[in-house]
N, C-alpha and C positions, 0 to 999 in steps of 0.2 A: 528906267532912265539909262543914259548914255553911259557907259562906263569909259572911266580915266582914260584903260589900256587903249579904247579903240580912237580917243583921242587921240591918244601921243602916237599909238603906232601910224596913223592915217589924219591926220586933220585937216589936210584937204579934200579926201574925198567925204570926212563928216560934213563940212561947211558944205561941199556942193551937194550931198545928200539935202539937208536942213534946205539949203535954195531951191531944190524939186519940189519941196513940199512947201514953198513961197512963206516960208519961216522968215520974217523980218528980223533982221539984222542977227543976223546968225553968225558972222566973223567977230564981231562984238562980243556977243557972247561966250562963244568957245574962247578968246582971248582971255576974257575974264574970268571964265575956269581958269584955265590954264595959268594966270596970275594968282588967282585963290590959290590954287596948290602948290604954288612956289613960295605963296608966301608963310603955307602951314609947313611944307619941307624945309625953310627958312626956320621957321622957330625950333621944327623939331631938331634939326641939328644942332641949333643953342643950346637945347636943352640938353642933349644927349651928351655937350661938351658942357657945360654944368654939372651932370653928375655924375660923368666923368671925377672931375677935381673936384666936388663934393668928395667923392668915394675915397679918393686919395686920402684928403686933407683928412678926414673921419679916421681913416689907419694911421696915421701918424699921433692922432691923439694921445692912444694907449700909449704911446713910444716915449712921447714926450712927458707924458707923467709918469713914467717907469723913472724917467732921467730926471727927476726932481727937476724939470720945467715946466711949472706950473701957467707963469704969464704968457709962456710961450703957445702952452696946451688952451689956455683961454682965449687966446688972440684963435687960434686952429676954431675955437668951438664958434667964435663968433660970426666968421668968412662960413663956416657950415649954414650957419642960419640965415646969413645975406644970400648964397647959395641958394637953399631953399626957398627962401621968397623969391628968387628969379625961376625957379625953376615952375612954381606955381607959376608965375605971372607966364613963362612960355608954354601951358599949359591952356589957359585961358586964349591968347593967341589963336594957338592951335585947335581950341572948339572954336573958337571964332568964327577964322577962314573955312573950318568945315561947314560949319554950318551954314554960312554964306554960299558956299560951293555946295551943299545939296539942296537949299532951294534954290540955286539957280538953274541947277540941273536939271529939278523937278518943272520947270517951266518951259525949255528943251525937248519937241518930239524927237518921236523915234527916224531914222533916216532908212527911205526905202530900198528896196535891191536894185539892181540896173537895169534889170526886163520890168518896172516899172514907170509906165509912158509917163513921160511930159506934160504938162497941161498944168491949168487953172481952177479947173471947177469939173461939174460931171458932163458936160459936154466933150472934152479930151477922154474921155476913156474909152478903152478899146474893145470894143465886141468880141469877144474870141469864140463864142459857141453859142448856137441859135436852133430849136429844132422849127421855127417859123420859117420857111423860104423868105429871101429880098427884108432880111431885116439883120443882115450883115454878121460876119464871124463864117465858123464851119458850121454850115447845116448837118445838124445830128437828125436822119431820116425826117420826115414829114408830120406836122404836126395833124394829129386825126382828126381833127374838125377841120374847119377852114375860116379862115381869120378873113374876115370882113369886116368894116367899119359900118355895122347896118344899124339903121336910124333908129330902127323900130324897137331896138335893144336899150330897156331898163338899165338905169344906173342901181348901184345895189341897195341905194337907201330909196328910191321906190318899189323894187322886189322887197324888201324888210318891210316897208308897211302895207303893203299887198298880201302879204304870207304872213302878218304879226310876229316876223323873227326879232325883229330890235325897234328898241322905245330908245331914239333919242333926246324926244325930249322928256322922256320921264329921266334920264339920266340927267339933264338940265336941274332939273326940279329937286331931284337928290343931293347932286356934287359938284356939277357946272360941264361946261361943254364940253367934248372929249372924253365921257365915261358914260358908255352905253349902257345900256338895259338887255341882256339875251333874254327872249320868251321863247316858250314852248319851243318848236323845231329848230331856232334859232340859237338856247339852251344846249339841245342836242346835239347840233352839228358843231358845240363848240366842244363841246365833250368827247365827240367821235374824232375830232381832230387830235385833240391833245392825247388820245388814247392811240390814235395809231401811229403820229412822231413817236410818242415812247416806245409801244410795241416795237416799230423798225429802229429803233437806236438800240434797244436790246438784242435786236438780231446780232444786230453789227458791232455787238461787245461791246460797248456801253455803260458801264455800272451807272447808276439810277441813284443820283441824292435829291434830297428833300429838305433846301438849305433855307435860312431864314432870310425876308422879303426886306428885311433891314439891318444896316451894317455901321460899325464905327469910321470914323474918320482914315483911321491907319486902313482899314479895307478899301476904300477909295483911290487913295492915295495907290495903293501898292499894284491895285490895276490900271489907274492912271487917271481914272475918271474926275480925282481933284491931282492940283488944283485947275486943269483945264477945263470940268464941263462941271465945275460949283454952281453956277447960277442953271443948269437946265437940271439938276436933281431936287426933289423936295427935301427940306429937311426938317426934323424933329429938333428944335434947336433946345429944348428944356431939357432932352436926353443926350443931344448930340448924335444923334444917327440919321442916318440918309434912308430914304425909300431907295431899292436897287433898281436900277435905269436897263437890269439885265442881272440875267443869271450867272453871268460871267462872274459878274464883282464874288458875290461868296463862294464861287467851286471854284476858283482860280486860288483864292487866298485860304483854301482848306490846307494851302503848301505854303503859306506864308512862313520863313525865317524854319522850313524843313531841310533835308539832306534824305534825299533815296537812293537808294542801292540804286545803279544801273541794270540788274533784271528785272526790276519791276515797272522799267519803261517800256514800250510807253503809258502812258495811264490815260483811261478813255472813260470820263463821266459825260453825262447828260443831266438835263435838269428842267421840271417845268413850275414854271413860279408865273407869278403876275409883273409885271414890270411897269415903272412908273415917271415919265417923262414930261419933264413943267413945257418941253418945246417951245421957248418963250418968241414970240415975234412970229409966231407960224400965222397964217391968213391965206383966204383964196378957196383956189377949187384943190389946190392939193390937199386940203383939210377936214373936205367933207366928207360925213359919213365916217368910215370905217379908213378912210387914207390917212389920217392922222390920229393919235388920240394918246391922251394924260394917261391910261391906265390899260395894259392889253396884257394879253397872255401870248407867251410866248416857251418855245424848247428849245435850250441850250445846249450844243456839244462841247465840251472842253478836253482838250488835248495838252499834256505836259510830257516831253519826250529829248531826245539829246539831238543837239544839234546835227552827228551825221544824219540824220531820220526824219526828222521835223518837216523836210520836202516833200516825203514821202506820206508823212501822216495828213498834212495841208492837200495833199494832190486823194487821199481815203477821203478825206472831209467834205471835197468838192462833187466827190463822186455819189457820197452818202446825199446830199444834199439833190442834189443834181434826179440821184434814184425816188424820190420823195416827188419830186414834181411828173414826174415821170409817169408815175404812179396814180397818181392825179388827174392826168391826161391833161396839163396846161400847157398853155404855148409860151415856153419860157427864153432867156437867153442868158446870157453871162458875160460879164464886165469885169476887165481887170483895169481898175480903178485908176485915175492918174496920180502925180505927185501930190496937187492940190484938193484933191477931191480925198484923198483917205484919211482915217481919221488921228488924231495927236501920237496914238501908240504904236499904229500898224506898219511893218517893215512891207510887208505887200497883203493886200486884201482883195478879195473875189466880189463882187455882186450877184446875185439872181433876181431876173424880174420877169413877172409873168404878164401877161398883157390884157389890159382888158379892152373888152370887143364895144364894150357901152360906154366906156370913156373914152374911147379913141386914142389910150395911152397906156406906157409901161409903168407896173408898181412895184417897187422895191421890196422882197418880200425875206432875203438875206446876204448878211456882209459875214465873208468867210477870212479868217484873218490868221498870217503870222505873226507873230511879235518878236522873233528872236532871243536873245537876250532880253531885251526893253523892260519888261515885267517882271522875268527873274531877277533881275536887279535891283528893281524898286522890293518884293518882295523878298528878297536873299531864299529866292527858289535853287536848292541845287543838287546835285547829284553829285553822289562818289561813282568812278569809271572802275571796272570790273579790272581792270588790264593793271592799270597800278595807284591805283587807291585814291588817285590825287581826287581832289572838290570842285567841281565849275556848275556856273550858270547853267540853267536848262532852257529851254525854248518853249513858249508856251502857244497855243492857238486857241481858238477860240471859232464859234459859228452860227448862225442861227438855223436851227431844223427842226419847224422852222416857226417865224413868228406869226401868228393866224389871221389880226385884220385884215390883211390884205390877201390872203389866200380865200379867208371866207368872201371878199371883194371880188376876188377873181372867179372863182365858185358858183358865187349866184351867179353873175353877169354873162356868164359865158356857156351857163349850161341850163336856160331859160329856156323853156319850150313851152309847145300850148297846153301841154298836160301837167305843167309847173316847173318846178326847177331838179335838172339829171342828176344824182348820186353818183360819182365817179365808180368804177367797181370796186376798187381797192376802197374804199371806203367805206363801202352799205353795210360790211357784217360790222363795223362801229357803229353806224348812223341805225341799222335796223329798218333801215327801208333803202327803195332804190331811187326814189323821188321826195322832193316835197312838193305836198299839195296844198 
């Protein structure tokens, strides 16, 4: 969440931050922080002048009964204990308006950077890098197929049941729409996936956890996913735990309410879990097949690092990411996100979409994100600095590399031939062949 300081220091450019990202009534808000903590600096000063003259009146007791004034020392005993119940009661106060001022905070996104475009929704966001020619940004060299919108190209949920890779409706039949069935090749190629994200995030220093698919309340929270996306998580309401909407929520709060040394930034985990999303309202053709679904696999990179760095590690992140589709041989591109379009916690976030040739569209296949402070402060993530000891906030990131529906989407559709579907080469010594047939 937002912290105090960058209120009071700047609270004009937080309001107009909170207005880029089309945050309703957003001067309202911060006003009413901002009265919340006047009105807890308010009591604490009462209090603090309370026991003050508690402290007083208390040493003069001894004094007074040394002096054989007894009614005098009783009258002192009993201003102590009026004392005391006001001090309780500025106490009370004082949780009050806190607690008022942290869930209102908590309701409060995060405000993005200024090289963050303008806009409403994902139509304003800005291409910055394409290796497709005439689909806008800097073309990074030529993509090695050639992108045609040819008729004759299968969408991926007729290649799946031409090939027996995925049973949607036996996934119907099981758990409801949105939780597919892999078979045989379909099996495998999901397996070769996940195994060569991880392979390449190990290259690239990565440590590798293996965090649990369900998380409590305070883990939601401290990544931000409540109270903002409560109604798109499932939850286990007799235990009180969420299904994780992303491997983010548990490798991020592995640093919940921690202090690390500053040599041991930056810290670079990965992670591959299954991830579980209610998508409530979703319908149409963005949902078919493999473009939407309740339950996917996915590999997370997480990044916790110090603010001078944080650029640096978000611009590794892009590149990691970036190298993976590459890899691939997809024709992808990259979007820096507008105000309105990114999501409640991100200070600035990346896109990647790869394109498919049979849908005649781009699929969203990962959101690369800073969060600045935002995170470390809902978590009390922080680091001691080497230089002179002091405690601050860390900056956290976060990415997908990457999440597979829509890679396996792009994968069939795109590498369809008459001998059946191409194995990229980076990938066959996973997949164990060069094709499916």
């Amino acid at each position: 969440m937002l912290t105090l300081k960058q209120i009071y220091d700047d609270k004009a450019k937080v309001i107009a931050g909170l207005n880029k990202k089309h945050f309703s009534g957003a001067q309202e808000a911060i006003d009413e922080v901002l009265r919340l903590d006047g009105e807890r600096k308010a009591a604490q000063q009462q209090k603090d002048a309370a026991a003050a003259e508690m402290n007083k009146i208390s040493k003069s007791i001894g004094a007074l009964m040394a002096q054989g004034k007894r009614e005098e020392a009783e009258t002192a005993k009993a201003q102590t204990g009026a004392l005391k119940a006001q001090i309780a009661e500025f106490d009370q106060k004082m949780a009050a308006a806190e607690e008022a001022q942290t869930k209102l905070l908590l309701t409060i996104p995060n405000i993005p950077y200024d090289i963050v475009p303008e806009g409403a929704c994902a139509e304003d966001n800005l291409v910055v890098k394409s290796n497709v020619p005439h689909h806008g940004g800097d073309t990074v060299g030529t993509w090695v197929g050639e992108v045609n919108n040819d008729e004759a190209k299968l969408p991926h949920w007729e290649l799946a049941k031409k090939y027996n890779l995925i049973d949607f409706d036996l996934g119907v039949k099981i758990s409801g729409a949105g939780f597919p069935v892999y078979i045989g090749q379909g099996a495998r190629l999901q397996r070769a996936l996940i195994n060569f994200f991880l392979s390449e995030a190990n290259k690239a220093g990565y440590t590798e956890i293996m965090p649990p698919t369900v998380v409590n309340a305070a883990s939601g929270y401290g990544t931000g996913q409540l109270p903002d996306k409560e109604g798109q998580m499932y939850h286990c309401e007799v235990d009180d735990l969420y299904l994780i909407p992303t491997a983010e929520v548990p490798v991020t709060n592995l640093y919940r309410d921690v202090i690390i040394d500053e040599a041991q930034l930056p810290i670079k985990n990965c992670a591959y879990t299954e991830c579980f999303r209610r998508e409530a309202g979703s319908y149409g053709k963005d949902v078919r097949g493999l473009n939407r679904l309740h339950e996917f696999s996915k590999i997370e990179i997480v990044r916790i690092d110090t603010p001078e760095h944080s650029d640096a590690s978000h611009k590794e992140m892009l590149e990691h990411v970036e190298g993976l589709l590459q890899k691939l041989e997809l024709p992808y591109r990259i979007l820096r996100l507008s105000g309105g379009d990114m999501s409640f916690t991100a200070a600035l976030c990346y896109d990647f979409e790869v394109y498919s040739e049979a849908q005649h569209r781009w699929l969203e296949v990962s959101s690369t994100s800073n969060f600045d402070t935002y995170q470390a402060n809902r978590l009390k993530c922080r680091y001691r600095r080497a230089e002179d000891k002091k405690v601050t906030l860390c900056h956290t990131l976060n990415g997908s590399a990457l999440a597979l529906p829509r890679i396996v989407a792009a994968l069939l559709e795109n590498n369809q031939c008459e001998e059946g579907i191409r194995i990229p080469k980076a990938l066959q010594p996973f997949f164990g062949d060069d094709m499916i047939r």
